[in-house]
N, C-alpha and C positions, 0 to 999 in steps of 0.2 A: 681523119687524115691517115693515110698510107704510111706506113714508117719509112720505102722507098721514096714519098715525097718530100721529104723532111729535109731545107736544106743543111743543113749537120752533117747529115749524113751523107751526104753527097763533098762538103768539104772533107770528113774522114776519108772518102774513098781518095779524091783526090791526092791527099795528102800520104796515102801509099802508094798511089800509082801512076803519079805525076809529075814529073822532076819539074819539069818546066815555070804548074803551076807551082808548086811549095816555093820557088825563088821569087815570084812575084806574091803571092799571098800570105805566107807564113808570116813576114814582117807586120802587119796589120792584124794577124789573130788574138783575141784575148781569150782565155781561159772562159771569161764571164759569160762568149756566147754561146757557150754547149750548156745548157741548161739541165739535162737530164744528168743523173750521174754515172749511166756506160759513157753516155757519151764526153763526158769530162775525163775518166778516166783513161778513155782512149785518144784524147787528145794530148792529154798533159805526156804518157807513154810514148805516141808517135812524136811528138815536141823533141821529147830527151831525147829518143832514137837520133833522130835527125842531126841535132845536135852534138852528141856524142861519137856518131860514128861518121858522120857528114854523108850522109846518102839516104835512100829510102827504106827506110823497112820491110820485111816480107811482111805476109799475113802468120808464116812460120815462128819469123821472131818477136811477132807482139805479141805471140801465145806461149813462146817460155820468158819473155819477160813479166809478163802479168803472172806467168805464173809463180815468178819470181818474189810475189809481192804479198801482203799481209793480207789481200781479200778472203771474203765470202766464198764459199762457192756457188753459189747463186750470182754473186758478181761474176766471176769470173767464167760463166757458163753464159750469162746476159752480154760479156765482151763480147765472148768469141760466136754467140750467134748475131752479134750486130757484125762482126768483121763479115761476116758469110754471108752476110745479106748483098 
């Protein structure tokens, strides 16, 4: 399977560049169905963004918030080639 098939990742993109969607979909998301752990990580990140600042995220500012954060660099190199995908 394509990593671009993957739907995950298609809800991440959404969930950066989508206003529309994130007000109808964010309320229904769990943590539990991002299964890999970028992809949790950048859920749970785009979540608090969202929340916190009540708007959408760049791809700019989930790269100094992660980088904000007690990761790996290997995580944190596995984010930001998923956001770029």
């Amino acid at each position: 399977m394509q990593m671009l098939s993957r739907i995950e990742l298609t809800i991440l993109k959404n969930l950066i560049y989508d206003n529309a969607y994130v007000k109808v979909v964010l309320p229904f998301l769990k943590k539990e169905y991002f299964s890999e752990k970028t992809e949790d990580i950048l859920f749970t990140q785009i979540t608090n963004f969202i929340h916190k600042y009540e708007g959408l995220p760049t791809y700019e500012s989930l790269l100094i918030e992660l980088g904000n954060l007690p990761f790996r660099e290997e995580e944190l190199s596995q984010c930001a080639k998923t956001l770029s995908l």
